[in-house]
C-alpha positions as CSV (number, residue, x, y, z in Angstrom):
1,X,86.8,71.7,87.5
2,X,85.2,73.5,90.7
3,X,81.9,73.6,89.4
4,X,82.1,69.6,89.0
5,X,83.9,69.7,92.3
6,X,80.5,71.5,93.7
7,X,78.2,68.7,91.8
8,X,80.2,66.0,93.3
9,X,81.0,67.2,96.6
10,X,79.3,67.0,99.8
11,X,80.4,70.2,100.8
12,X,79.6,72.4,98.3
13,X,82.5,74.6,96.7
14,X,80.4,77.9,95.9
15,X,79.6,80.1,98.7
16,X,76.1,80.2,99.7
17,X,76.6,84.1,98.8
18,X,77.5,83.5,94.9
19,X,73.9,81.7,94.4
20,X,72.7,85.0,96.3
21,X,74.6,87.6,94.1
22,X,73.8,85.7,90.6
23,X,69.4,85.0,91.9
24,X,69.9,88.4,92.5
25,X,71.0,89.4,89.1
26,X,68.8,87.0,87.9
27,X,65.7,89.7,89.1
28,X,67.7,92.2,87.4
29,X,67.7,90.9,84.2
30,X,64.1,90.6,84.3
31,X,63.6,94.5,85.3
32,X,62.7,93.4,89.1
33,X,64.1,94.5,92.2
34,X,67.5,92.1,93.3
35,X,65.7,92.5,96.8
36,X,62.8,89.8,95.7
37,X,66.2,87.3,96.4
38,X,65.5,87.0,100.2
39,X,68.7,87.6,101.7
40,X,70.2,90.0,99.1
41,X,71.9,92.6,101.5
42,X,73.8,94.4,99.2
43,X,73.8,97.5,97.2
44,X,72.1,96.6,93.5
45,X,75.6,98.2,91.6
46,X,76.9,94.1,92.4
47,X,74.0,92.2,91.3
48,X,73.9,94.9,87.8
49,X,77.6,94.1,87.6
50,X,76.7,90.4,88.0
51,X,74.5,90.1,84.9
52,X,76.4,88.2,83.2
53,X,76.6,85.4,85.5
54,X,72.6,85.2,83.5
55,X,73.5,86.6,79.6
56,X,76.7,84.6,79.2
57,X,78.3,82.2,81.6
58,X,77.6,81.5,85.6
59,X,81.2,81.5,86.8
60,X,81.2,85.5,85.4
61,X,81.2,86.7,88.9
62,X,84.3,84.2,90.2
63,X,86.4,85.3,87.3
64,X,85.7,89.2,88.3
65,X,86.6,88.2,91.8
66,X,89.7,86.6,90.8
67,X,91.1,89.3,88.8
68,X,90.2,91.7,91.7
69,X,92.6,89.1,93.8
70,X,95.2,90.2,90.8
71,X,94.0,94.1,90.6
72,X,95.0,94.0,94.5
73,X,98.2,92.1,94.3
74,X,99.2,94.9,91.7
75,X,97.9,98.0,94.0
76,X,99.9,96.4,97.0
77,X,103.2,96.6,94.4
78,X,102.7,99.6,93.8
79,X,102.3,101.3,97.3
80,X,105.2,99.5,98.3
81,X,107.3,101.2,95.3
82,X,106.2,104.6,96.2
83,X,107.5,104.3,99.6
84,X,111.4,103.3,98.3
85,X,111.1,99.7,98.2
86,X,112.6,98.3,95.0
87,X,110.6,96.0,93.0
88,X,112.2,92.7,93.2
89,X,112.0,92.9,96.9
90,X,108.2,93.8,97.2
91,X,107.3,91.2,94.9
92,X,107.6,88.8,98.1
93,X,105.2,91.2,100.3
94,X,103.0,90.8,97.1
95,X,103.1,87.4,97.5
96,X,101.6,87.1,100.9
97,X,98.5,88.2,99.0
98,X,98.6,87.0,95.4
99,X,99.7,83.1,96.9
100,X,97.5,83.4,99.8
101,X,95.4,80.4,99.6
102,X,92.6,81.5,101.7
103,X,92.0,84.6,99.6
104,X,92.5,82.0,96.3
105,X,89.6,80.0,97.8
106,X,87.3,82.7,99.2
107,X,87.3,84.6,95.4
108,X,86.9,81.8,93.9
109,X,84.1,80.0,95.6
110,X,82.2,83.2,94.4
111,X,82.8,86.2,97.3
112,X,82.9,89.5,96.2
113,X,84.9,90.9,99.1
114,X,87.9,91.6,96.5
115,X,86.2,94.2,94.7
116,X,86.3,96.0,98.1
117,X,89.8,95.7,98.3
118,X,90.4,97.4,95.1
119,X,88.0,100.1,96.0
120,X,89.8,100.8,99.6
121,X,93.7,100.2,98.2
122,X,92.9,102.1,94.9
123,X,91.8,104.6,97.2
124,X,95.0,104.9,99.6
125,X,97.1,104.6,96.1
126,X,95.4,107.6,94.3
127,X,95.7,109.6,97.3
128,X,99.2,109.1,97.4
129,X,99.4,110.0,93.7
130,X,97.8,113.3,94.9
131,X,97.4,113.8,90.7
132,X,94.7,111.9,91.3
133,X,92.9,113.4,94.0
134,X,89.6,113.3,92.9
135,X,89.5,110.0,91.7
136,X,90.8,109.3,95.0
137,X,87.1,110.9,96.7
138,X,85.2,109.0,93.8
139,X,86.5,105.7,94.5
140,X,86.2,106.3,98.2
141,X,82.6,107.2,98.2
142,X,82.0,104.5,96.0
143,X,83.3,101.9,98.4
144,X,81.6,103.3,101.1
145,X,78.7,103.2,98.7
146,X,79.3,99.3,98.0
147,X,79.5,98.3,102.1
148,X,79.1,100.7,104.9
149,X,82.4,100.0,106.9
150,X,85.3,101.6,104.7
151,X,83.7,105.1,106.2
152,X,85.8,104.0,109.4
153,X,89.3,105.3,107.2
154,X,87.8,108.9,106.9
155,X,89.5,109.6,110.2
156,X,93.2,108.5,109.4
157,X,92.5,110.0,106.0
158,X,91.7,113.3,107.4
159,X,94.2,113.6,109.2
160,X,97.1,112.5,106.8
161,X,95.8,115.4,104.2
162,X,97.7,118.3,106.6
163,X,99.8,120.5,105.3
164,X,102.7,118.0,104.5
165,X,100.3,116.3,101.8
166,X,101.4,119.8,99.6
167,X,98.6,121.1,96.8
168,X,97.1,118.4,94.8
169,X,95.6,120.6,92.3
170,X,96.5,124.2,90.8
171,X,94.0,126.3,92.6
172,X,90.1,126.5,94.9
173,X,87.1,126.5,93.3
174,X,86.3,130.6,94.1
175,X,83.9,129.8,97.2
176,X,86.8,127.9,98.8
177,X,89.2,130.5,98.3
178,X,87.1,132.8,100.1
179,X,87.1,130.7,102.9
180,X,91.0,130.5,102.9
181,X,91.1,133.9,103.2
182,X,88.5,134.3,106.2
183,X,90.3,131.3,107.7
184,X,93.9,132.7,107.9
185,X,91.9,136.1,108.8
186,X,89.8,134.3,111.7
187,X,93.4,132.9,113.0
188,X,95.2,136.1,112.9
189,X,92.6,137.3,115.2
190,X,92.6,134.7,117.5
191,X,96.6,134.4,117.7
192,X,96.8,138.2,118.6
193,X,94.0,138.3,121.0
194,X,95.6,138.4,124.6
195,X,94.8,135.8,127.2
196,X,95.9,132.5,127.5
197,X,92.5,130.4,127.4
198,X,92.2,127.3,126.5
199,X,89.1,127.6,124.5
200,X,90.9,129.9,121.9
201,X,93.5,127.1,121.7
202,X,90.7,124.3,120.9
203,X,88.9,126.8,118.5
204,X,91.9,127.5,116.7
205,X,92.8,123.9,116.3
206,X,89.4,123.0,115.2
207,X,89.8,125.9,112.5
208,X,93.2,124.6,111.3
209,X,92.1,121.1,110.9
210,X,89.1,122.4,108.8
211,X,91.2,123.0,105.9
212,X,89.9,123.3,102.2
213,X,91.7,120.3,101.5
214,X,90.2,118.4,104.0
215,X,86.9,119.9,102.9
216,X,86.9,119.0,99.0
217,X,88.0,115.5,100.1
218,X,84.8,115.2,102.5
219,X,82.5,117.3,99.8
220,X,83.6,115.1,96.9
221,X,83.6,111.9,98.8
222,X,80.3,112.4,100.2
223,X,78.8,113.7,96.9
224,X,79.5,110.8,95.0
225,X,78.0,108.6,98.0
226,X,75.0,110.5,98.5
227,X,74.4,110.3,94.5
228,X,74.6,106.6,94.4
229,X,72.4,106.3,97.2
230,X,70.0,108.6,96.3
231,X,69.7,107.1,92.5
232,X,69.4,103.3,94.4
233,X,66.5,104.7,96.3
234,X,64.9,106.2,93.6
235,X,64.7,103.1,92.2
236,X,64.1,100.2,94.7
237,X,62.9,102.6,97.6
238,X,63.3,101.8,101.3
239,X,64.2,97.8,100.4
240,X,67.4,99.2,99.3
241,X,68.1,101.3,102.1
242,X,67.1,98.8,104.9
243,X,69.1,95.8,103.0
244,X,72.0,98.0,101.8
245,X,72.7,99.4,105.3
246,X,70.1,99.9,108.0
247,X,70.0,95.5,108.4
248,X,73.9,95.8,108.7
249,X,73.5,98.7,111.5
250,X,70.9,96.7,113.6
251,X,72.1,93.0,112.6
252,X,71.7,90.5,115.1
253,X,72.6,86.7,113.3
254,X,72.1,84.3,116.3
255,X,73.7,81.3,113.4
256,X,77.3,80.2,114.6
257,X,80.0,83.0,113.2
258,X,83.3,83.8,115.0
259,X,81.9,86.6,116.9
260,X,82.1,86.6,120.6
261,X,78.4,88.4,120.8
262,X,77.1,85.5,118.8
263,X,76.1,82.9,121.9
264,X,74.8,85.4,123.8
265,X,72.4,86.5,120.3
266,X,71.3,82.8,120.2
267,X,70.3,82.5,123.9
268,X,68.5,85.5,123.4
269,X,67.0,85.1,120.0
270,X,63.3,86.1,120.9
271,X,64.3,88.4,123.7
272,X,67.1,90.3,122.8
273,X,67.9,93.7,124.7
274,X,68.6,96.4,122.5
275,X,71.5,97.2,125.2
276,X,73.3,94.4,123.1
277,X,73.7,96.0,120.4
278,X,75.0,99.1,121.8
279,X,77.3,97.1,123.6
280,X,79.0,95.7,121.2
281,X,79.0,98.8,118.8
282,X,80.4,101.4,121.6
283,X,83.8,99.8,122.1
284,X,84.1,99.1,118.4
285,X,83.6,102.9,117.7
286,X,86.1,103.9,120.4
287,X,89.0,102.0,119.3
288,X,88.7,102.8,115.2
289,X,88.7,106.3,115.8
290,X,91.3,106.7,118.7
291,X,93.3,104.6,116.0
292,X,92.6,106.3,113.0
293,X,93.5,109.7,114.8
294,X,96.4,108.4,116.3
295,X,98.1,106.7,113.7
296,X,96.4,108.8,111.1
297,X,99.7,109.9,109.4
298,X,101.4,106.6,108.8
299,X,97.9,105.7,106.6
300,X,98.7,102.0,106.3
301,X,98.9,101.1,109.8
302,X,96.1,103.0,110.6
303,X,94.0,101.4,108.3
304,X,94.8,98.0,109.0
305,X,94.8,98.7,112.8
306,X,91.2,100.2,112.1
307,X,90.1,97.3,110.4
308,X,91.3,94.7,112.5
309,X,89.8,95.9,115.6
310,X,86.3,96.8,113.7
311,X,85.9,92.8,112.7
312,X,87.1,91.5,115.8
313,X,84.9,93.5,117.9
314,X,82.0,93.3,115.6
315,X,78.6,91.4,115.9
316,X,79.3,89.0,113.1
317,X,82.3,87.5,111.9
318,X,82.5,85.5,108.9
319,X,85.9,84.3,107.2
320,X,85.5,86.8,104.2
321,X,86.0,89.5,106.8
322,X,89.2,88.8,107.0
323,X,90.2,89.8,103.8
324,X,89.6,93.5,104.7
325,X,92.4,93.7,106.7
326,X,94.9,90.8,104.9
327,X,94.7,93.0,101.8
328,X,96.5,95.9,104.4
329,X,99.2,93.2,105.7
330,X,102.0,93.5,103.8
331,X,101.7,97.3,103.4
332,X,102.6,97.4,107.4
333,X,105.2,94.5,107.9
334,X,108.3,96.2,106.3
335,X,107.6,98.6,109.3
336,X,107.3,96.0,111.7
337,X,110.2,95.0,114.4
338,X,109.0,91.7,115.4
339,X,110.9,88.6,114.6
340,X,109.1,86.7,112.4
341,X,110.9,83.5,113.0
342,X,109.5,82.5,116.5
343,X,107.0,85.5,117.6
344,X,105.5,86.3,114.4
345,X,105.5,82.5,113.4
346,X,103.6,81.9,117.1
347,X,101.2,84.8,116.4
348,X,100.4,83.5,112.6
349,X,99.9,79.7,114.0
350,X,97.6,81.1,117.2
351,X,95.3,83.0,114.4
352,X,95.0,79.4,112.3
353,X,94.9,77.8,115.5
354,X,91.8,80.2,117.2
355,X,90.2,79.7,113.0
356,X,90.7,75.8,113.4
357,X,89.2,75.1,116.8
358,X,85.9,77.0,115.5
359,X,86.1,75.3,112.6
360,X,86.0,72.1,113.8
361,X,82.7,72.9,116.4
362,X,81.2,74.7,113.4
363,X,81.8,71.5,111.0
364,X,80.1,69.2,113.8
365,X,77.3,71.6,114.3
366,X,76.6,72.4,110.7
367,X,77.1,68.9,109.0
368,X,76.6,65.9,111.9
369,X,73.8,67.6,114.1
370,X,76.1,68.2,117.4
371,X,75.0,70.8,119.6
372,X,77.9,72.4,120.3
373,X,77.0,76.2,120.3
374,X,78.5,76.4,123.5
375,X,81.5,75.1,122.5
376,X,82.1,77.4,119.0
377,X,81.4,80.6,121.9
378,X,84.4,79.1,124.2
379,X,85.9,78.9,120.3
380,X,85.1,82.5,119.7
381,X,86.2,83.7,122.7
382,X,89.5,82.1,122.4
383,X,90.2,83.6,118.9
384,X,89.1,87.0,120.5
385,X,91.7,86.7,122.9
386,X,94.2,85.6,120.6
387,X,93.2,88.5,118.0
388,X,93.7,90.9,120.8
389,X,96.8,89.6,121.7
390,X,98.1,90.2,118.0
391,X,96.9,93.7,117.4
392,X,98.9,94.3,121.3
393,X,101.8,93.2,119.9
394,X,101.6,94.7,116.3
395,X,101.3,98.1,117.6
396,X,104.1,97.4,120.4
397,X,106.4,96.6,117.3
398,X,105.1,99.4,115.0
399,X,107.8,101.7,113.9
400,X,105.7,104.8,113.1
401,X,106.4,106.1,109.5
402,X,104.8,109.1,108.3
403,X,103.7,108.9,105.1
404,X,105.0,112.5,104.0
405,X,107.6,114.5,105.0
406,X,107.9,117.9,106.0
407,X,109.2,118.7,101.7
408,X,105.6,117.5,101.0
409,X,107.0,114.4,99.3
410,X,106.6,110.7,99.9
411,X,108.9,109.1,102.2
412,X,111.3,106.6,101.3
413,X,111.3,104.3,104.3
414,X,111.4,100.7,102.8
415,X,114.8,101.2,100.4
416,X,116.0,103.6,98.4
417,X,113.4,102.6,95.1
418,X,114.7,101.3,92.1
419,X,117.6,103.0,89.8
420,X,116.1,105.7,88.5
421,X,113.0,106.4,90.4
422,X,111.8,109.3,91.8
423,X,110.0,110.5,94.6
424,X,106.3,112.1,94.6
């Protein structure tokens, strides 16, 4: 049905990016490099995955999306379980999600943004099962692997492996446990030196963060994205590494998106300062990291904090982007205190509002030849006010929960679970 909705249709049902992925994995097939599909920015694990879409049928890739949509709904469930909500009640935070119909139509028109979702909530969900730590630092690697911005939740994720997070495995590897030892050695000394100077305070701080747990998580994680890497560009060279990441670093895309840098790209298409790009990416930068380190401990709202701020301050916006941080949604609002029946209805009807007046300056541009760039920047720069406004008021009406106590188990802050359960 929507592949003879995309015949029929003037505009066409599959994303622009599904012909991309499935050209691309097209040149796989044939033992060539994805990258001969101009416009192919992505790491070559998603066209190989892709295949296929080529050996047996083209809407492959769409189902895989789809049941990543379901793969997510399930991971949401079951984050909301660990932290005491019963299961008939989180089915309706699943449902904000799994009945979403922009995440419905962005899967299925062929976007592979969902398989990111998995990676980053399969993440948060194995680190919570701390049993599965190190499938935790595989999976994260590998998402940061698959598109450069998930590396933004190393922060909050440092922080929230303290010493509340508990052991999650029996013993160090020997090296490690050496450094344990010169560690708590290195702040005995410190601690009994006598003085009252602030660098000793700093340096001691810095050595307590600099735990071994915090160092496996950063050693594993990196391992497994340096190994990826390092076998892409074996095999497709510096193609891969400008496509995969160095074109998302230095991006400029002067075509309409939500961003509010994109008018001032297009005016300066053949003369752009590189100032503009640091412009943009300073303030970005700034507020991810003061979040992640301040909210670090309640993981969930940090994340989805983090997220929000890094696509509405970024240099290009498209609507997939938005399902980075709609997959974190209803893993924050059980901790929210706003009332959803008039401020949280207003704040949900401004973000559909800000999407629609774009929308409707993109659909004249795009399809009947208006030149209204000027009017999709006023656009953008509305919906950038109104996404600041939101992220203001979500953090005013945060109730901070920590994900662990000070027992080193989860806490119980959405119900008491269901009868029987237990807490981690």
């Amino acid at each position: 049905m929507l592949h003879a909705l995309s015949i029929c249709s003037a505009l066409k049902y599959t994303d622009i990016d599904y012909v991309v992925f499935t050209d691309a994995a097209r040149y796989i097939t044939q033992g060539k490099s994805p990258y001969l599909r101009e416009t192919y920015r992505y790491t070559p694990i998603l066209a190989m995955m892709l295949t296929p879409n080529i050996y047996w049928f083209h809407s492959f890739g769409k189902c895989l999306f789809a049941g990543a949509d379901l793969l997510v709904g399930y991971l949401i469930h079951r984050i909301l379980v660990l932290r005491g909500m019963p299961s008939k009640e989180a089915l309706k935070y699943d449902a904000l999600w799994l009945l979403n119909p922009m995440v419905a139509n962005i899967s299925t028109r062929g976007n592979a943004e969902s398989l990111l979702g998995v990676m980053v909530l399969g993440t948060l969900y194995l680190i919570l099962n701390r049993r599965y730590f190190y499938s935790a630092c595989i999976l994260f690697g590998l998402s940061v692997h698959f598109k450069i911005y998930p590396v933004i939740y190393a922060v909050p994720l440092l922080f929230l492996l303290d010493d509340n997070y508990g052991q999650p495995f029996d013993k160090y590897p020997f090296i490690l446990s050496k450094y344990q030892e010169f560690r708590y050695q290195l702040l005995h000394i410190l601690n009994n030196e006598q003085g009252d100077k602030k660098w000793k305070k700093y340096l001691c701080g810095l050595i307590e963060f600099c735990s071994p747990l915090r160092i496996v998580f950063g050693l594993a994680s990196a391992s497994v994205f340096f190994l990826l890497t390092a076998l892409m560009y074996k095999q497709y060279g510096m193609e891969f590494m400008h496509n995969t990441y160095l074109y998302h670093v230095t991006r400029e895309d002067h075509r309409h998106n939500f961003s509010i840098w994109f008018y001032q790209m297009y005016l300066g298409i053949e003369n752009t300062s590189p100032w503009m790009g640091l412009l943009a990416f300073v303030p970005q930068l700034a507020l991810v990291t003061l979040i992640g380190i301040a909210f670090g401990k309640d993981i969930f709202f940090a994340c989805f904090v983090q997220t929000f701020l890094f696509v509405t301050f970024n240099k290009v916006i498209t609507s997939q982007y938005f399902m980075w941080y709609i997959c974190l949604f209803p893993l924050i609002l059980p901790s929210s205190k706003l009332n959803f029946r008039w401020k949280g209805l207003i704040l949900i009807a401004a973000w559909a509002a800000g999407q629609g007046l774009w929308l409707n300056f993109a659909y004249q541009l795009e399809f009947l030849g208006q030149n209204t760039f000027l009017q999709l920047w006023i656009a953008g720069t509305s919906f950038f006010i109104i996404n600041c406004w939101i992220v203001v008021e979500l953090i005013l009406n945060h109730k901070y929960e920590r994900v662990y106590g000070s027992n080193g188990r989860i806490r119980w802050v959405w119900g008491m679970g269901d009868p029987g359960s237990k807490r981690r």
